[in-house]
C-alpha positions as CSV (number, residue, x, y, z in Angstrom):
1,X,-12.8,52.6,-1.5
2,X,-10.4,53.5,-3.9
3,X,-10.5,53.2,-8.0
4,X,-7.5,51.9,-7.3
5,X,-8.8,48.9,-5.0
6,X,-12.1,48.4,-6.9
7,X,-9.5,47.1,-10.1
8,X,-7.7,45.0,-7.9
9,X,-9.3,41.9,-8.8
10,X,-9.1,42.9,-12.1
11,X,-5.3,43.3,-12.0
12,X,-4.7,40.0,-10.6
13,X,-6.9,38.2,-12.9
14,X,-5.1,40.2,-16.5
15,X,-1.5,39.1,-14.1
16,X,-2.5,35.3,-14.1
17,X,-3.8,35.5,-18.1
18,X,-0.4,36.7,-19.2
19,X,2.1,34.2,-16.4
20,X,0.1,31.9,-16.1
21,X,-1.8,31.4,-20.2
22,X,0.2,33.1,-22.0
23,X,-2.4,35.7,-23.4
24,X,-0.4,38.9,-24.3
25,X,-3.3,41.2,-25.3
26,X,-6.8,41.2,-23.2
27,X,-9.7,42.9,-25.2
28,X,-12.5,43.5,-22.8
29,X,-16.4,43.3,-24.1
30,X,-18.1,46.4,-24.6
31,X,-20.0,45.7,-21.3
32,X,-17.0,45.1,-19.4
33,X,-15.6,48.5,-20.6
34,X,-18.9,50.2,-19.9
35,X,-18.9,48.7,-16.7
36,X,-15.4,50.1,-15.6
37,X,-16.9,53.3,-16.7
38,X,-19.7,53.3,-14.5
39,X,-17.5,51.8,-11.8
40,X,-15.2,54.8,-11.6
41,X,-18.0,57.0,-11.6
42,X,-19.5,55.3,-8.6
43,X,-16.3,55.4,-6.4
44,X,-15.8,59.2,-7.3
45,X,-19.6,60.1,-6.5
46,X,-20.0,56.8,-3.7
47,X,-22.8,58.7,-0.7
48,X,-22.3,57.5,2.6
49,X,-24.2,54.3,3.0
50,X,-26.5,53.6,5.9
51,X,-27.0,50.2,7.3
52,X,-30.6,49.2,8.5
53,X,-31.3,48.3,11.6
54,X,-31.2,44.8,13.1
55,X,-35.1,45.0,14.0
56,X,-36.1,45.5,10.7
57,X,-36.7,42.5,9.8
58,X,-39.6,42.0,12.4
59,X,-41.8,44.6,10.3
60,X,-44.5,43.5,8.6
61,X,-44.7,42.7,5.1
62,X,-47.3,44.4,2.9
63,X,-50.3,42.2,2.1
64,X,-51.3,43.5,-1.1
65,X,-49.5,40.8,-3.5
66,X,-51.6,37.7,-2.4
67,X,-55.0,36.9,-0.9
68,X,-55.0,36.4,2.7
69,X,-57.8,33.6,3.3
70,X,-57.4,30.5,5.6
71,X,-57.3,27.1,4.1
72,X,-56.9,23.9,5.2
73,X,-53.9,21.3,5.8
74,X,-52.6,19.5,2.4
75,X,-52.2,15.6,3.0
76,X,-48.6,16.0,1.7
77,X,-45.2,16.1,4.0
78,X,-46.0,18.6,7.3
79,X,-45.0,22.5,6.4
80,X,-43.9,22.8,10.2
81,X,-40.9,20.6,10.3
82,X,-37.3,22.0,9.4
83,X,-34.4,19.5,8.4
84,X,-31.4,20.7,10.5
85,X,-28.8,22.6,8.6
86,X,-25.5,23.3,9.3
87,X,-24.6,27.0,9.5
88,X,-23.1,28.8,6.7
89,X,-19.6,30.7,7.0
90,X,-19.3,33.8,8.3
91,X,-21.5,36.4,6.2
92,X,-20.0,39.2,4.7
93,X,-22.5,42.7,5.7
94,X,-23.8,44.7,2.6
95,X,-24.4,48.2,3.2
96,X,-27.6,49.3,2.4
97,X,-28.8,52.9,1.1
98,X,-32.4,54.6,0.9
99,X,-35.3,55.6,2.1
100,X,-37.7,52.7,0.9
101,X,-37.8,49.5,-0.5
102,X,-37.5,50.6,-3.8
103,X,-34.7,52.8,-3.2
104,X,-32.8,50.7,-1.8
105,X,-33.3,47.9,-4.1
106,X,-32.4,50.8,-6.8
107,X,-29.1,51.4,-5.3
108,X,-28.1,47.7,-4.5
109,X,-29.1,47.3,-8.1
110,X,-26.7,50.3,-9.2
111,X,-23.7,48.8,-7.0
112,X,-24.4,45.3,-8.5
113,X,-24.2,46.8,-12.3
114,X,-20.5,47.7,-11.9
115,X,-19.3,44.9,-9.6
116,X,-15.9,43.8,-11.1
117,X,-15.4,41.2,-8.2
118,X,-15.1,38.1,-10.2
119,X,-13.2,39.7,-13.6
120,X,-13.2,36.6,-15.5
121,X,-17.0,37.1,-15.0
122,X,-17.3,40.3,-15.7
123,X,-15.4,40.2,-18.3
124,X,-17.8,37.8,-20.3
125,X,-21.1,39.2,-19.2
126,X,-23.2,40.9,-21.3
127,X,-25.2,42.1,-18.0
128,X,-26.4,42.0,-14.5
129,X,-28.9,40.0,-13.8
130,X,-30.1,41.5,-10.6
131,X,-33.8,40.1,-10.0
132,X,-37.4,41.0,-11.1
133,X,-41.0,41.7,-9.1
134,X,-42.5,43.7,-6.5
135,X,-40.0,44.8,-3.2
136,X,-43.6,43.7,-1.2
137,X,-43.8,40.5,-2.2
138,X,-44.3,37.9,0.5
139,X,-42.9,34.8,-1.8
140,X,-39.7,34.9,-3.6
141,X,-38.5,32.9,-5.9
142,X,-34.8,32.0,-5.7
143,X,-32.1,29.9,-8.7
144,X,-28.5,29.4,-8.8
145,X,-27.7,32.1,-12.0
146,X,-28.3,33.4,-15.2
147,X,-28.4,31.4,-18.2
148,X,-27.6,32.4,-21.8
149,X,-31.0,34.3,-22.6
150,X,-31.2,35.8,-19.0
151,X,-27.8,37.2,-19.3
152,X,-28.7,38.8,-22.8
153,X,-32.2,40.1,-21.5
154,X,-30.8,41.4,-18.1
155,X,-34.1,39.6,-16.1
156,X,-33.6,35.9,-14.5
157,X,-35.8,33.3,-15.9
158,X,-36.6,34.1,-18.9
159,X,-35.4,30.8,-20.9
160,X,-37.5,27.9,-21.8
161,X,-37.0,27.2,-17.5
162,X,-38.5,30.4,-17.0
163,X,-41.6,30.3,-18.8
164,X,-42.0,26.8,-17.2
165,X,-41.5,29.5,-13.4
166,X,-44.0,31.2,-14.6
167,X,-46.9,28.6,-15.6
168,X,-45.8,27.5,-12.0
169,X,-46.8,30.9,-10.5
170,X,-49.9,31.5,-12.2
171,X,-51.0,27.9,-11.3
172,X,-50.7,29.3,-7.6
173,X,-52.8,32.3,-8.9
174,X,-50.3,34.7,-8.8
175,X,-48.2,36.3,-11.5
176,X,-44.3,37.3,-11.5
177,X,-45.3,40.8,-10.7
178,X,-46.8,39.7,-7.2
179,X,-44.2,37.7,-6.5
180,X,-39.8,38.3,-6.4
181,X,-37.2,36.4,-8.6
182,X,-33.7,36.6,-7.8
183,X,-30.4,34.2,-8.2
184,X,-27.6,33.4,-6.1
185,X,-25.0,34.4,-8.5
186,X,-25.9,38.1,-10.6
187,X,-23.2,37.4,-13.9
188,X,-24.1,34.0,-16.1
189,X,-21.1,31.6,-15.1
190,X,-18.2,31.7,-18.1
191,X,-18.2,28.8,-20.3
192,X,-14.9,28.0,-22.4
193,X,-14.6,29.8,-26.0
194,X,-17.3,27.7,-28.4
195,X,-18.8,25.9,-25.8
196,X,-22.2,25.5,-25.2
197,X,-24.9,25.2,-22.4
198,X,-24.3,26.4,-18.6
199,X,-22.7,25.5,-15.7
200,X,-23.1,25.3,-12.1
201,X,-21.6,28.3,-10.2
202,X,-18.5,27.8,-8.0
203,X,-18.1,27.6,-4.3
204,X,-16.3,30.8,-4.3
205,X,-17.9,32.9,-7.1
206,X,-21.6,32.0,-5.2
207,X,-19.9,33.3,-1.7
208,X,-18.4,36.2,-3.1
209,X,-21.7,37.0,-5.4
210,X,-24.2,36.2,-2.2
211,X,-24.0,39.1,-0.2
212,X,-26.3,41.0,-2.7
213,X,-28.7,37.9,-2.2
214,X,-28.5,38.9,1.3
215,X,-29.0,42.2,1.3
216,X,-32.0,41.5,-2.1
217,X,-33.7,38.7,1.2
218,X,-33.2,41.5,3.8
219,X,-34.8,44.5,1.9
220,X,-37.8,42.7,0.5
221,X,-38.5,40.7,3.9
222,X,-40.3,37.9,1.7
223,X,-42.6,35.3,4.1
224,X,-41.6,32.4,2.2
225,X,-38.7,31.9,0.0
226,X,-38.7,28.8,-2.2
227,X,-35.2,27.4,-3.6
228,X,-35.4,26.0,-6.8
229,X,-32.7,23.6,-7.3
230,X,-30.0,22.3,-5.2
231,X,-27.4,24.9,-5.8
232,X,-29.7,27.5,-4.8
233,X,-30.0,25.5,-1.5
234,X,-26.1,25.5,-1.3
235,X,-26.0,29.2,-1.7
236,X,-28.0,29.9,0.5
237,X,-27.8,27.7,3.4
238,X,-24.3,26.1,2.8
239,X,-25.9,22.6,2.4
240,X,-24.6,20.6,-0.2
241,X,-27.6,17.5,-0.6
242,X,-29.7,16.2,-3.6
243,X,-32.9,18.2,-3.6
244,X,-35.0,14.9,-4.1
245,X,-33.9,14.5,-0.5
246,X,-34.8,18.3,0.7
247,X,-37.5,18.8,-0.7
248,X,-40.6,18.6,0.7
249,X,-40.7,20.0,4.1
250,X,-39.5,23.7,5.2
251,X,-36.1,24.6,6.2
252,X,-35.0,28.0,7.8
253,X,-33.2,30.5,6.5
254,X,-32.4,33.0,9.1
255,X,-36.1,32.8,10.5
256,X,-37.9,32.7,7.3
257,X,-39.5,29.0,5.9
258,X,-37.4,28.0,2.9
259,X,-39.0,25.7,1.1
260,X,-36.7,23.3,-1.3
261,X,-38.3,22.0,-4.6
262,X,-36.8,21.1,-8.2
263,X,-35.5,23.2,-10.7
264,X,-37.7,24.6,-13.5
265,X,-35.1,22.5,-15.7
266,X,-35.6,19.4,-14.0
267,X,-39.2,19.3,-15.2
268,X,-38.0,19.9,-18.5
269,X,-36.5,17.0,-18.4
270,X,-38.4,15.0,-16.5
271,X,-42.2,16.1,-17.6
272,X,-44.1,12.6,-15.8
273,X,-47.0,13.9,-14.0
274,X,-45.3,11.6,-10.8
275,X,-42.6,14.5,-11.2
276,X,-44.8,17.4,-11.5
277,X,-46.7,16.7,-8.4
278,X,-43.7,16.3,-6.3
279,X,-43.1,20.2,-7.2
280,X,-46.8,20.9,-6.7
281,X,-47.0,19.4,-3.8
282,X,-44.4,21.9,-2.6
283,X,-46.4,25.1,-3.7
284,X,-49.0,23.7,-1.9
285,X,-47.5,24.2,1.4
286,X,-46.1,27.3,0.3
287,X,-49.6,28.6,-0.7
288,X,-51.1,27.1,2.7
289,X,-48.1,28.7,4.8
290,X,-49.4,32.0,3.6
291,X,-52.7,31.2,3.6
292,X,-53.7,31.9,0.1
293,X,-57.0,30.1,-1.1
294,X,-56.6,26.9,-2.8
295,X,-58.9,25.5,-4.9
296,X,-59.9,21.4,-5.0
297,X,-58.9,22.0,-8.7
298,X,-55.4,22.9,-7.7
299,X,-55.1,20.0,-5.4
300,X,-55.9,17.8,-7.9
301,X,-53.4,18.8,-10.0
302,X,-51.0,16.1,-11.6
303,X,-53.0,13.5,-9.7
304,X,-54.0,10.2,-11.5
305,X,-57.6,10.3,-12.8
């Protein structure tokens, strides 16, 4: 690939400023200009990627991250059963580089830091949130994008919904080193000059961000993924539902047990213990799924007395 085709996008997007909004002069953040510079730098020094091979994903995952001891069945909705889902479009194939898991999480990483695909994205960022933990872990955690203070810290879930993830994962018994966070979409979604707050990623901008989620999914070969909202759900699976109505039993995604559950910020908003539970409940049958221990203090959690 070209420079020239990597600014494409770019082009087109400055093209449709000046016909379409009438902006005459375009001043790029310091990120975006840094960016471009580490963009041309990777087309001109680009190493021939190698793909990994379709039986990859049938090798085992390292067992160091969690405990492996059996437990028995929670009285909640059966883990086994998966809601049918229709397929997704057509998935575009990342190329993959590297030796190891961390090398190649290193280079997808590198790729992901210059990506200019959505410019009016780019353009805004202050970085790339790629994703956090261990390239062994056997749970990952996945959202729909970054937020304001994930986009300034470069690490997703960080806000007030991340501490929230993270009480979440150390109620399991785990911490977010043990475990993998990622996002459907890498770049914070624009907001309009002055305006506050977030908003949910587009159709487009989550199919043309996802391929890195792929390629994140297909590196780390989590056991369990857990999808923590509905638009993660929609990014991953195609499936546009309310959660309330997902959640709660596994679903597949491409032969690994997805489990659905609420947002972080749903709790925030919603902090009844009727609420909590509900989530709970669904760590539950993640933690049973990969048979971590589970104490009769952590099934009595959010329960009334």
């Amino acid at each position: 690939m070209s420079m020239n085709e990597s600014l494409e996008p770019l082009r087109h997007y400055v093209q449709f400023l000046r016909e379409r909004q009438g902006v005459r002069e375009i001043k790029l953040s310091r990120a975006a200009r840094q960016g471009l510079a580490r963009l041309a730098a990777a087309v001109k020094a680009a190493p021939t990627a190698v793909m990994p091979t379709s039986t990859a994903r049938q090798t085992a995952v390292s067992a160091a991250p969690i405990s492996r001891s059996p437990v028995s069945s929670t009285a909640a909705k059966s883990p086994v059963t998966a809601a049918p889902v229709a397929p997704a479009k057509a998935e575009p194939v990342m190329e993959i580089s590297g030796a190891n898991k961390v090398e190649q999480l290193k280079h997808l990483s590198e790729r992901a830091a210059v990506c200019m695909k959505c410019p009016h994205l780019a353009a805004r960022r202050h970085t790339v949130v790629f994703g956090v933990g261990t390239p062994d872990a056997q749970l990952m955690f996945v959202g729909e994008g970054p937020g304001e203070d994930e986009d300034l810290k470069g690490e997703p879930f960080v806000g007030r919904a991340g501490q929230l993830l993270t009480k979440m994962i150390a109620a399991m018994g785990l911490t977010r080193e043990q475990v993998y966070i990622g996002n459907v979409l890498k770049c914070r979604p624009d907001m309009p000059p002055g305006a506050s707050g977030n908003r949910k990623p587009t159709r487009e901008e989550m199919e043309t961000c996802l391929p890195y989620l792929r390629a994140q999914i297909d590196i780390i070969k989590p056991k369990v993924i857990v999808g923590l909202g509905a638009t993660a759900l929609e990014g991953l699976l195609g499936k546009v539902s309310p959660i309330s109505r997902l959640r709660g039993s596994f679903l597949d995604y491409r032969g690994i047990p997805l489990m659905p559950t609420f947002h972080p910020s749903y709790l925030l908003r919603n902090q009844s213990n009727t609420e909590k539970r509900k989530v709970w409940e669904d760590l539950l049958q993640v933690m049973e799924r990969l048979e971590m221990p589970i104490s009769e203090k952590q099934r009595g959690y959010f329960l009334a007395k």
